[in-house]
C-alpha positions in Angstrom: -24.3 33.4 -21.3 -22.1 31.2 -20.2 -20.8 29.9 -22.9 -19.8 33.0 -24.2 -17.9 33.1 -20.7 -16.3 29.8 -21.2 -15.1 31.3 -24.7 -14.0 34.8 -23.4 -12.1 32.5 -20.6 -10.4 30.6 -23.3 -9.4 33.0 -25.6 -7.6 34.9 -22.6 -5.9 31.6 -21.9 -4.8 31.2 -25.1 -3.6 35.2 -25.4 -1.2 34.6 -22.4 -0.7 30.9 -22.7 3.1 31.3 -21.6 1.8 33.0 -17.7 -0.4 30.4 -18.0 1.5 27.7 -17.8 4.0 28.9 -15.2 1.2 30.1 -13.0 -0.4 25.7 -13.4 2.8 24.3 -12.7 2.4 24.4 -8.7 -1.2 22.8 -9.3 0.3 20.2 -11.4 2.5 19.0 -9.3 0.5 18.9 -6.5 -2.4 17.0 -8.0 0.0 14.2 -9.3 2.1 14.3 -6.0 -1.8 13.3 -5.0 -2.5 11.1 -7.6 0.8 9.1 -7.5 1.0 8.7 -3.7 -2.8 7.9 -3.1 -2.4 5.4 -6.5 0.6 3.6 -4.8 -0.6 3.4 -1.3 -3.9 1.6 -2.7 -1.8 -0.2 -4.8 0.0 -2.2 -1.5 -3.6 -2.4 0.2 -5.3 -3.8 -3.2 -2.3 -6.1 -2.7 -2.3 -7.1 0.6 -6.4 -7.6 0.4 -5.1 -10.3 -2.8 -2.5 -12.3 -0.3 -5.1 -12.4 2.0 -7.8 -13.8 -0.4 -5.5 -16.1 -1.7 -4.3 -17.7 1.7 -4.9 -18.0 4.9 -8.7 -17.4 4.9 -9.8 -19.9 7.1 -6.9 -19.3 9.7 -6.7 -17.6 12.8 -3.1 -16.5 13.9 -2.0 -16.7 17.9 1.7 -14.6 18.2 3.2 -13.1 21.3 1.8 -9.8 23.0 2.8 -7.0 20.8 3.8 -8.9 17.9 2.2 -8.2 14.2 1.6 -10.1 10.8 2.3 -14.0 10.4 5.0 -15.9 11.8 8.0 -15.1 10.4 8.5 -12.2 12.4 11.3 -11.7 14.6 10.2 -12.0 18.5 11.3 -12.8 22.0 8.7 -15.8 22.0 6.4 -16.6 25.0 4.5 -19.0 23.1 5.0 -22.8 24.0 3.7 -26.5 22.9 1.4 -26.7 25.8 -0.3 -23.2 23.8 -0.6 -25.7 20.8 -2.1 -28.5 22.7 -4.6 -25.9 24.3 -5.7 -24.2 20.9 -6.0 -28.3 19.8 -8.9 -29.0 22.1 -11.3 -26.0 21.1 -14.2 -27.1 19.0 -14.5 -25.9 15.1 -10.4 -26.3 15.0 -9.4 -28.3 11.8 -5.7 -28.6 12.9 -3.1 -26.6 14.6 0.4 -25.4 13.4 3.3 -24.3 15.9 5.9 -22.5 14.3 9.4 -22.1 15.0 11.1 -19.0 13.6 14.7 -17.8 13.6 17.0 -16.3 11.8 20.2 -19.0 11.0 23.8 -18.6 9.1 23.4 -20.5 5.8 26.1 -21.5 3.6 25.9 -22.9 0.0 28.8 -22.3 -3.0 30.7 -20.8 -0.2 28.8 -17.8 0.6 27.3 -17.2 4.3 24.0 -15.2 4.6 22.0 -14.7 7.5 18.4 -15.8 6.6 15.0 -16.3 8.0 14.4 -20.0 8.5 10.5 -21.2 9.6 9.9 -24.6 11.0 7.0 -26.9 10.2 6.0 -29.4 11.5 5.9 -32.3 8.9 2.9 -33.9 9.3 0.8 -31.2 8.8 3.2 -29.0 6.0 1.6 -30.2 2.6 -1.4 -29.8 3.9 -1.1 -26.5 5.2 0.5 -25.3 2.1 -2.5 -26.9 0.0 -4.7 -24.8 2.1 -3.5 -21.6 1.3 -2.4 -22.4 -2.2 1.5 -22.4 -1.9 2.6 -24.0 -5.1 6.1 -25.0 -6.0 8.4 -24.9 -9.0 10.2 -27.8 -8.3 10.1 -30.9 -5.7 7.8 -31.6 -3.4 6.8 -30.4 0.0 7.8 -32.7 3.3 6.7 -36.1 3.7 5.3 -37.3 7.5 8.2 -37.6 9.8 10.8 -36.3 7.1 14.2 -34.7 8.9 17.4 -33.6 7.3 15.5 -31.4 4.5 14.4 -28.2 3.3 12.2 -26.4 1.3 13.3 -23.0 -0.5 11.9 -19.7 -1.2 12.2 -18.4 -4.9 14.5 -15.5 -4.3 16.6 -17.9 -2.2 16.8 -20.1 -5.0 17.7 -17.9 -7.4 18.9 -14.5 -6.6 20.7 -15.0 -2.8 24.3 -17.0 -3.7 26.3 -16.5 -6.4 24.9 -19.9 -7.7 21.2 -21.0 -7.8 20.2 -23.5 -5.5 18.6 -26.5 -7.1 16.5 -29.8 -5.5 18.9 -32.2 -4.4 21.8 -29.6 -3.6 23.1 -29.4 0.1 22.9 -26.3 1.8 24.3 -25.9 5.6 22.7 -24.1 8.1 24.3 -23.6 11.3 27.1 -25.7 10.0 24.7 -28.7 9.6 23.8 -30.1 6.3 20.6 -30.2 5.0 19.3 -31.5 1.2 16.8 -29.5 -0.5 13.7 -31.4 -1.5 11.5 -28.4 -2.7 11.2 -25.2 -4.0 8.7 -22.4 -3.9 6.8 -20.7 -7.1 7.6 -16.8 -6.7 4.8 -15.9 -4.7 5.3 -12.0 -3.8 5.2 -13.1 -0.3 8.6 -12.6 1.9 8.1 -14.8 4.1 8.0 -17.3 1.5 10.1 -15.9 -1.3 13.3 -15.2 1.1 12.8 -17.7 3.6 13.9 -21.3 4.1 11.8 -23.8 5.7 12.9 -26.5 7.9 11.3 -29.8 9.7 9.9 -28.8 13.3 11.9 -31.8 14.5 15.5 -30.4 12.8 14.6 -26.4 14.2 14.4 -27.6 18.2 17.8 -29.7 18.0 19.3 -27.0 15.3 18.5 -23.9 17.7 18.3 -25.5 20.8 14.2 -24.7 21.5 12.7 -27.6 22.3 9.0 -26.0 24.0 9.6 -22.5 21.6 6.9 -21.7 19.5 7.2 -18.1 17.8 3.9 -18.4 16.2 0.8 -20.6 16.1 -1.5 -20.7 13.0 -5.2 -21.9 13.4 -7.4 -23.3 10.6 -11.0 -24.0 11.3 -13.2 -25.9 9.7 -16.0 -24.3 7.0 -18.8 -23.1 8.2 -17.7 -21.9 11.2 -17.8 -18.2 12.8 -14.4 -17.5 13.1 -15.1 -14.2 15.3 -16.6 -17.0 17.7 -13.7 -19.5 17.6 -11.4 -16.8 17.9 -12.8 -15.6 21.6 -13.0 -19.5 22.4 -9.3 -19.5 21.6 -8.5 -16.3 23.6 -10.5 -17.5 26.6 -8.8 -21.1 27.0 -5.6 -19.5 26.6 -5.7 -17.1 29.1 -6.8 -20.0 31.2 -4.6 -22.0 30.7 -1.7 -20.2 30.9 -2.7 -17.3 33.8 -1.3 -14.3 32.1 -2.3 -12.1 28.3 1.0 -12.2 26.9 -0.5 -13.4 23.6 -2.9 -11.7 20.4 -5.0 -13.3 19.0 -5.8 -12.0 15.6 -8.4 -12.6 12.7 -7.8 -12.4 8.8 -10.5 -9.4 9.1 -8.8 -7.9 12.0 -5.5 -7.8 10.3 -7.0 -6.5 7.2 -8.6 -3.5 9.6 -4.8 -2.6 11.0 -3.3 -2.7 7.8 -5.8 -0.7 6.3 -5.6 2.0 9.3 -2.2 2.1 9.0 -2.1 2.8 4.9 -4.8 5.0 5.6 -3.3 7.2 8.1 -0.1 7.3 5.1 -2.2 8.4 2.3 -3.3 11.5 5.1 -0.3 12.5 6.1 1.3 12.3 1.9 -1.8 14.2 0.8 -0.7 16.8 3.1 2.9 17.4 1.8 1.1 17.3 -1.6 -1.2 19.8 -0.7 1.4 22.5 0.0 1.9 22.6 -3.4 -1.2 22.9 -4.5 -1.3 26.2 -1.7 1.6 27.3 -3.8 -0.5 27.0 -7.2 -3.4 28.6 -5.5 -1.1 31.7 -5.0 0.0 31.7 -8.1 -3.2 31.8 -10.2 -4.4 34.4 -7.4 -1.6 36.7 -8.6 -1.8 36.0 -12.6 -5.6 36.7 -11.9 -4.6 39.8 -10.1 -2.3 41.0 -12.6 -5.5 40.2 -15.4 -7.8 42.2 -14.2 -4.8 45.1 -14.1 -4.1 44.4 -17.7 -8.1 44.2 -18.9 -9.6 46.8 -16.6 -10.6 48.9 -19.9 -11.9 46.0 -21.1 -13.9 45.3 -17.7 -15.3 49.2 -18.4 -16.3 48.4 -22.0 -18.4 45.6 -21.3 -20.4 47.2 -18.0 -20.8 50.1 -20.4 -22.8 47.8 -22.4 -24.4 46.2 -20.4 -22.5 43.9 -18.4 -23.6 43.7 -14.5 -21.1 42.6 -11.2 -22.6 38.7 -11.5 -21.3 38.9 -15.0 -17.8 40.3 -14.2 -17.3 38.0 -11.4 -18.7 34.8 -12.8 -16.3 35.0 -16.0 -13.3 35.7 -14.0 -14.0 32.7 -11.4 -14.6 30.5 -14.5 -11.4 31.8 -15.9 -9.4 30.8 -13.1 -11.1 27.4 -12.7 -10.0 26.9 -15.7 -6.6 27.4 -15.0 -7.0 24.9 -12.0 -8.7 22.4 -14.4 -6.0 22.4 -16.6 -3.3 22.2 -14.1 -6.1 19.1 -13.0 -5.7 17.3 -16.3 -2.1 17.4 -16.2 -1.4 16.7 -13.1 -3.8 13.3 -13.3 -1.7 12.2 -16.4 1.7 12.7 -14.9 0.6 11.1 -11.1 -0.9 8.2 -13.1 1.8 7.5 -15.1 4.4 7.7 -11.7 2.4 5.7 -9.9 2.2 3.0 -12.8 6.4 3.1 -13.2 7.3 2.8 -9.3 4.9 -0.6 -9.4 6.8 -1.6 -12.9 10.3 -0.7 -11.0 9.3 -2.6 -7.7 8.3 -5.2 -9.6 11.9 -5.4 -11.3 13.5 -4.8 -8.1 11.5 -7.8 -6.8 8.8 -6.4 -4.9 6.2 -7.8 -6.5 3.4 -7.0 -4.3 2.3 -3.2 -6.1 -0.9 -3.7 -7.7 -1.5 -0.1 -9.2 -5.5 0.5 -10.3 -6.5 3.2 -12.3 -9.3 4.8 -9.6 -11.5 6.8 -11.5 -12.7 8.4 -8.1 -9.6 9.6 -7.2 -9.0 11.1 -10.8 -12.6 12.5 -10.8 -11.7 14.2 -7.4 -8.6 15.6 -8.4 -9.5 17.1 -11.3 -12.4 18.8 -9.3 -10.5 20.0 -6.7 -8.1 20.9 -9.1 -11.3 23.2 -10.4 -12.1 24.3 -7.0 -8.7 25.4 -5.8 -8.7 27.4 -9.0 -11.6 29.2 -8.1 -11.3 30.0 -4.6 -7.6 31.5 -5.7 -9.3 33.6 -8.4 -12.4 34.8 -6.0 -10.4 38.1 -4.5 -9.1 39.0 -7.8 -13.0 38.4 -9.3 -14.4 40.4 -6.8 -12.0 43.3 -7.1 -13.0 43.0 -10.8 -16.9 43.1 -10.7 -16.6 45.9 -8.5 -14.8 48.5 -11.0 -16.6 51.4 -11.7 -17.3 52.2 -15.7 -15.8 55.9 -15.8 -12.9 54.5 -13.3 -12.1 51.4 -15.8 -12.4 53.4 -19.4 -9.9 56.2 -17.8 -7.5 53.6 -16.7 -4.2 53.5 -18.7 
C-alpha cells in the first residue's frame, strides 16, 4: 500500500513539477544556509583542534587576567620576570618561556607597516620551535645569546612590502636595523605567518620593558598530569605575587572555550537559516492546500472504492514529505558545495586555516528534517483531505 502511495505522490509531483519547484525553493535555501554555515563553522574548529595537535601539546600558557589565546595578543601586561622565575621552580616544568609582545613600525624597500613583533628568548628559541614543530623555509632559528637578528613570518616575507624579504636583508624596526637570519614555512598560524620575531635581549632595550612579559609559555615534561602542574602553577603564583591578575590555561581548556564559542555560532546561524525553512514550510502547506482543492473529486473517487481516512491522510503527508525531501537533496548539494568554495577562497585569500569535512551526520539530518518539515506543513492540509465526505467530493466542481 504504500508503495502505491509513494507512486501516486510522485506522479502528482511530476503533474505540477513547475508549483513544485517554487513551493521547495524556501526549503532549499534553508537547508544549505544549514549545511554551509554548520560545514564552515566545523571547518575552523576541525582546524583549530589540527594547530593544537600539531603544537603546543605539552605546554601550559600563563597570560594576564582577561586575556585569551597565545601570546601574541595585544595586552596591558601585568606579567613580570620574577612570574618566570616562579613558574621555573615548580616540579614537572621542562623549561619556561617569557614572551615579549608588541606591536613596532617596520621599514624595508621603503615601506613602513605596523607589525606584530614577539620576543624570544634565544637560548631556549630552537628548541621551543622544535617542540611544536615550527619548520622554516630558509635560515635558521637563533643561536644562544644571538642579538641584532630576526626571524620572519611567511606572509611577511612575501606578501607585506612591495619586495620580498630574503635571509640576510636588513629590515628596521623602530628605526633600528636588524638582519634577518630565518624564515618561517607558511604555517596557517598568524601569529607566526604575519609576525616577526626578535631576540628577548633586542625587545627590552627596543621598547623600553625591561621586567614586561606579555605572555609566559610552559612545557612540562612527558608523563606528567598537566591538569596537576597547572594548579601547582596557579597556586605558586598567586603566592608569590598576592593578587589573581593572571589565567592560567590548559591546551584542553582552550580547546573547551573555543569550542563553546563556535558552538554557540553554529546556534545562533542555524536560527537565521531556519526562518527560511519556516518560509518553505508555508509554502508546501499552501501548494498542499491548493492540492487537495484541485483533486477533491479524485479524493471522492478513491473512498468510493474503498479508500478509508488513514489512506487519504497517509498519501498526502508522504506527498508533502516528499516535497521537503527534495527541497532536502538540493539544498545538501548546494550548502556542500558553498561551504567547500568559501574554504577554497579563504585559502586564496590567505586564510589557510578552513578545513571543510563532508559530515555525513549533518547531511543525514538535513535531509530528514528536510522530510519532517515537509510533513508537519502538509499535516492540516492532509487532515482536511481524509476528512472529505464521498457525495461532498464527487459533487465538487
Amino acid at each position: 500500500m504504500i508503495k502505491a502511495f509513494f507512486k501516486i505522490s510522485l506522479l502528482s509531483l511530476k503533474h505540477r513539477s513547475v508549483r513544485s519547484w517554487l513551493t521547495v525553493i524556501g526549503i532549499v535555501i534553508g537547508i544549505a544556509a544549514i549545511v554551509a554555515l554548520i560545514s564552515i563553522s566545523q571547518g575552523l574548529e576541525n582546524a583549530i583542534v589540527e594547530q593544537f595537535s600539531k603544537m603546543g601539546v605539552q605546554d601550559i600558557r600563563v597570560v594576564p587576567k582577561g586575556m585569551r589565546g597565545p601570546p601574541g595578543s595585544s595586552s596591558v601586561s601585568i606579567l613580570s620576570e620574577d612570574d618566570v622565575d616562579t613558574v621555573k621552580k615548580i616540579k614537572g616544568v621542562d623549561y619556561v618561556l617569557g614572551v615579549l609582545a608588541e606591536r613596532a613600525i617596520v621599514e624595508f624597500s621603503n615601506k613602513e607597516k605596523r607589525i606584530n613583533t614577539i620576543a624570544y628568548p634565544t637560548d631556549l628559541a630552537a628548541r621551543a620551535f622544535l617542540d611544536v614543530n615550527i619548520e622554516f623555509s630558509q635560515g635558521r632559528p637563533f643561536r644562544d645569546n644571538e642579538i641584532g637578528s630576526v626571524l620572519v613570518g611567511a606572509n611577511i616575507a612575501d606578501e607585506v612590502f612591495d619586495k620580498e624579504v630574503r635571509l640576510k636583508n636588513n629590515i628596521n624596526i623602530e628605526d633600528k636595523s636588524f638582519k634577518v637570519v630565518g624564515i618561517f614555512e607558511e604555517l596557517g598560524i598568524p601569529t607566526f605567518d604575519d609576525g616577526i620575531f626578535l631576540a628577548l635581549d633586542d625587545a627590552r632595550d627596543l621598547f623600553d620593558e625591561p621586567d614586561k612579559v606579555s605572555g609566559i609559555t610552559v612545557h612540562i615534561l612527558p608523563g606528567m598530569d598537566m591538569n596537576e602542574i597547572a594548579e601547582n602553577i596557579e597556586r605558586k603564583l598567586k603566592r608569590a605575587r598576592d593578587d589573581e591578575n593572571f589565567d592560567v590555561f590548559t591546551p584542553q581548556q582552550l580547546l573547551n572555550q573555543l569550542s563553546d564559542i563556535l558552538g554557540i555560532v553554529e546556534i545562533v546561524l542555524a536560527g537565521i537559516a531556519a526562518i527560511s525553512l519556516l518560509v518553505g514550510g508555508i509554502g508546501i502547506m499552501n501548494s498542499m492546500y491548493t492540492s487537495v482543492l484541485e483533486r477533491t473529486r479524485d479524493i471522492g473517487v478513491m473512498k468510493a472504492i474503498g479508500a478509508t481516512n488513514a489512506n487519504i491522510l497517509t498519501m498526502f503527508l508522504l506527498e508533502s514529505g516528499m516535497i521537503g525531501l527534495v527541497g532536502g537533496l538540493a539544498g545538501v548539494g548546494l550548502g556542500t558545495l558553498i561551504a567547500f568554495s568559501f574554504g577554497q577562497v579563504a585559502g586564496l585569500l590567505g586564510f589557510s586555516l578552513l578545513l571543510i569535512k563532508i559530515n555525513v551526520q549533518l547531511l543525514v539530518f538535513a535531509l530528514a528534517f528536510s522530510f519532517f518539515v515537509g510533513m508537519v506543513s502538509g499535516t492540516a492540509p492532509a487532515v482536511r483531505a481524509s476528512k472529505l465526505k464521498p457525495v461532498d467530493a464527487l459533487r465538487y466542481e
